[in-house]
Each structure stands twice: as C-alpha cells, then as structure tokens.
N, C-alpha and C positions, 0 to 999 in steps of 0.2 A: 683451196680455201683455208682459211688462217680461221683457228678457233680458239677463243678465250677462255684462259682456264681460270677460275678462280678456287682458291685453296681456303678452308675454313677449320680452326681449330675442335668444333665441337660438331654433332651429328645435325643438331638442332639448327644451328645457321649456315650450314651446308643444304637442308633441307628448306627453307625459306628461299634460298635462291633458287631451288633447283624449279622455283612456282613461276619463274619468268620464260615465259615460251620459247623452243627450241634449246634449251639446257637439257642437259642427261647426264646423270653421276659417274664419274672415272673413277673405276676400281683398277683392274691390272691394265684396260685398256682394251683387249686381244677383242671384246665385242663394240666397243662405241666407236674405238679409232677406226677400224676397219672398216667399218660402215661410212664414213662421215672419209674415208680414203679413195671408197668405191663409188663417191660420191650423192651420200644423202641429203640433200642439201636444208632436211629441216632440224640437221646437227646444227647450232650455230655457237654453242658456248657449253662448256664441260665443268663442272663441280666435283670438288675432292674437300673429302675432311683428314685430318692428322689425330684425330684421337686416339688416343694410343689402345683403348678398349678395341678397336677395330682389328687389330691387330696380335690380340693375343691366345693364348690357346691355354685352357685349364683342365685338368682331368683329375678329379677328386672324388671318393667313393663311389667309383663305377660309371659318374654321371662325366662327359665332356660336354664341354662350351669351346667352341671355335670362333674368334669374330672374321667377320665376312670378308677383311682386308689380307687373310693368311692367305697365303699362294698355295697350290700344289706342291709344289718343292719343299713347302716347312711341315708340312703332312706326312709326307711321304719319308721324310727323314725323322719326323719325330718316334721317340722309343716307346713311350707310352702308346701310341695309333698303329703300330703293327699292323692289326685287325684289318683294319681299311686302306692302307697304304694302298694295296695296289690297287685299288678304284683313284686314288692322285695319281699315280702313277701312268693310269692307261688315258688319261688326259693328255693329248700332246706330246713334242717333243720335249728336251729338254729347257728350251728356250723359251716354249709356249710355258710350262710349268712352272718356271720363276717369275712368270705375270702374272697367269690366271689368278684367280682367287672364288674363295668359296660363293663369297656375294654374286658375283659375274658367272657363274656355274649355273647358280640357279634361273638365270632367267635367258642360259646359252640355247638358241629354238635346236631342236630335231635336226641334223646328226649331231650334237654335239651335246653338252650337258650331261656327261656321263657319271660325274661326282653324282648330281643330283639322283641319279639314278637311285644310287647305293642309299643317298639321305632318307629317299623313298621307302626305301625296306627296311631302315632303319627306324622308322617312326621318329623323325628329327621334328626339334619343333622349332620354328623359322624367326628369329627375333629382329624387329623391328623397333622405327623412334616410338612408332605408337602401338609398342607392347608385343606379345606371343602370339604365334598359332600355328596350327598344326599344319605341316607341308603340302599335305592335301590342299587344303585352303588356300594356302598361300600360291601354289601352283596353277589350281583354277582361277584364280584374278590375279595371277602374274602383271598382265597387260596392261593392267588399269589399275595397277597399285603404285601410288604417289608415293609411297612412304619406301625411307635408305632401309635397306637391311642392314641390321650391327650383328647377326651372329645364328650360329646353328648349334641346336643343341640335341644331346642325344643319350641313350644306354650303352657303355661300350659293349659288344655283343661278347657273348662267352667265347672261350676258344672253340673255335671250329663251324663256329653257329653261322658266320657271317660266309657267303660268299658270292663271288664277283664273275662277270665274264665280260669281255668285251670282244666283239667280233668283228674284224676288219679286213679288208683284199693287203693292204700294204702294210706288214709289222717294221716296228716294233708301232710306230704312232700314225698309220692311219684311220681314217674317218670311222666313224661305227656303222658296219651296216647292222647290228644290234649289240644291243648290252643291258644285259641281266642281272638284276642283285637278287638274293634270295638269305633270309632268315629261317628258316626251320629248326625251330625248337621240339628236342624230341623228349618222350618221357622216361621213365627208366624198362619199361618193356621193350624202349626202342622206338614206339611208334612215333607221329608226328602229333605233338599237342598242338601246337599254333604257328602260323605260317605267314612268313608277307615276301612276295615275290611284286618288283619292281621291274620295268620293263621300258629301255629307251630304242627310240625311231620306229615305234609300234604304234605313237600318237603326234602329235606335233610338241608333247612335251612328256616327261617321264609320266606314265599310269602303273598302277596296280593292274596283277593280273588277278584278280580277285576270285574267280570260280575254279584257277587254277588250286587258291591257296586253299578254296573250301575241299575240292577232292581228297587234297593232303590228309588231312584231317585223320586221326584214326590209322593209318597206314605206314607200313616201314618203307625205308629210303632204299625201297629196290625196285628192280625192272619190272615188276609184277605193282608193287603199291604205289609207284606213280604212273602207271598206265593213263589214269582217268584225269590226274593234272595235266599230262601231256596232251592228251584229246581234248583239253578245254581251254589251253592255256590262248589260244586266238581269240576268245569270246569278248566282244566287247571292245577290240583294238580297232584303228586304222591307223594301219602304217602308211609312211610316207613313202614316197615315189621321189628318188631324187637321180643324179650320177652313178652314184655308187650302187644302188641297187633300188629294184622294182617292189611297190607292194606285195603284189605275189611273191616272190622271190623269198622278200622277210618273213611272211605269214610261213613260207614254206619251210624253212631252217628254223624256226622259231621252236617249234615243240624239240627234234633234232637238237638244237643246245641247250634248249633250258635240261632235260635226260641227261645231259653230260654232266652242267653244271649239279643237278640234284644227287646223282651216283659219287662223287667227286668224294 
C-alpha cells in the first residue's frame, strides 16, 4: 500500500494535518513504517516537519535539551552526553540507531523504548506544540496524545550517578527482555539520599519502581542496604509475556539485575 507523505516546514502545520484521519507523524520511521509494512491498514498518510529545532541538541549549565528528531547515533556520539550514551547505544543495531529518534522512543510499546527508560529516571520533562510535562504524564496518555513531541529535557546526572542496563538473549542488539536505569544520589556519609529507578518490559511502557526507590532511602549501595529494594522492586509492575521471554521469567531476574546494576 502506497503512503502519502507530506512534509511541513514548522511543528504547527505538520500538526494541523496530522487531524486528518489515518495520518501519523514520521520521525525515523523504525515504528510507523513498520507497522503500515506489516500491514496496518489504518496507516494511510504520514506527516514530517523540517524545523530545524527538531533536530538539535543543547547542553548549557548542567541542563540538556534534545529535540525529538536527534537519532541515537548523534547521542551516542555526542561528547557533552557521555553519561547516557550507552542507554542510545543499547537501542538497536547500528542501522536501527541512525533512524530512531528520541520522539519515536518514547512512544516505542514494550520490548522496546529503552531510551525512554533512562528519560524515566532521569526526570526528563517531555516538550511538546502545546508546552511541557513531566514524562510520567506524558507516558500515562501516550496513546491519546494528539500533540508532535519537539524535545526532551533533562539534568545532566553527576558522574557516576546515572546508570543503565539492558538485558537481552542476543548481544550486542537484541530485544530487551529488561532494562533498567537507575539514579542514586548519595550523600556524603555514603548513604542513598534520593533515588529513581526506571524499569522497561516490567509494564507495557517504561514505570518507576517506586517502593524500590523508597527502600533506598537512608542505606548504603551494598549487599546488605539494598536488600529491601531488591525484595520490592516487583511491587506494582506487570510485565509482558512476549517471545523473548515470559512474565515470570522477567519478575524472576528482575531483583537479580537491578543487585548488579546498584553494586556497579
């Protein structure tokens, strides 16, 4: 089936077309094409803006702005983004990673949307034609948000503070059977002052492990003080059941890596 792409200079008239039925925005493509390939047939026409804002990437006084049209590959190579490179990195192969893009991440379903993960524990706040909000938000009504993403914004994390997992049966790029981002900010005793652990294929879209992150609390980053994040970190998830591995399965390795990633 042949699909009409139309192409618009600004976000704003890219988003007016996108109100005519069976339209959907083309960022790198790696989710709409695919779809509308495998035959969806209520793909019937695709929307792309050229604003150059879409596309660029600023890091100024600790705070970064990403717009939604940067691929994995300009992440990952970028020298300021170290930090998180390898959450772009574990995106795909090399080929997938020079389409994806951060826009089409975020609304990638369970196994995939691994970026998004990391955005998760980063407290990223999700920009939109019609303004800001916080990832949480913007995650819960994914599905029924009409409005383009233009960008992600964030804290770069300190060194060391940030980190990443991604768990798969085929490396270097296959599928997640989970992935983990985790922030732990510690204080100068050592202990854990504040905590946000993010968790993909544990929901049908990135969640917070939230009772995980209150255990933290108060405790040092050893075998003995994250005991009790580990015993709670399942609370409140449903993981998916797909190919690559079984709910059970994920709930089961789940405490198992996140212990690796926290000791790291």
């Amino acid at each position: 089936m042949a699909l009409a792409l139309q192409t618009f200079a600004t976000v704003s008239d890219a988003n007016a077309a996108l109100k005519a039925a069976g339209t959907r925005y083309l960022g790198g493509g790696t989710l709409v094409v695919r779809a509308a390939n495998e035959g969806d047939i209520s793909v019937t026409g695709l929307v792309r803006s050229t604003d150059p804002t879409l596309s660029g990437i600023t890091v100024s006084g600790g705070k970064v702005r990403i717009g939604a049209s940067v691929t994995m590959a300009a992440i990952a190579r970028h020298p300021e983004l170290g930090a998180i490179a390898k959450a772009a990195r574990a995106v795909g192969g090399p080929a997938i990673r020079n389409m994806a893009t951060v826009g089409g991440n975020l609304f990638a379903p369970a196994p995939y949307g691994d970026f998004a993960v990391a955005l998760l524990a980063l407290d990223a706040s999700v920009g939109t034609n019609d303004g800001e909000m916080p990832i949480e938000t913007f995650l819960a009504g994914r599905d029924g948000n009409p409005a383009i993403v233009t960008s992600v914004s964030f804290t770069l994390p300190k060194a060391d503070s940030f980190r990443f997992l991604k768990v798969s049966r085929v490396k270097p790029k296959g599928v997640s059977v989970l992935s983990i981002a985790a922030v732990p900010e510690q204080a100068g005793d050592g202990t854990v002052s504040s905590a946000r652990i993010a968790l993909g294929c544990m929901a049908d879209r990135p969640m917070r492990a939230c009772a995980a992150e209150k255990a933290l609390i108060g405790q040092k980053l050893d075998p003995d003080g994250i005991a009790a994040a580990l015993a709670t970190a399942g609370e409140g998830t449903s993981p998916i059941t797909d190919p690559i591995a079984s709910a059970w399965y994920r709930t089961e390795v789940l405490p198992v890596h996140l212990g690796r990633l926290l000791l790291t």
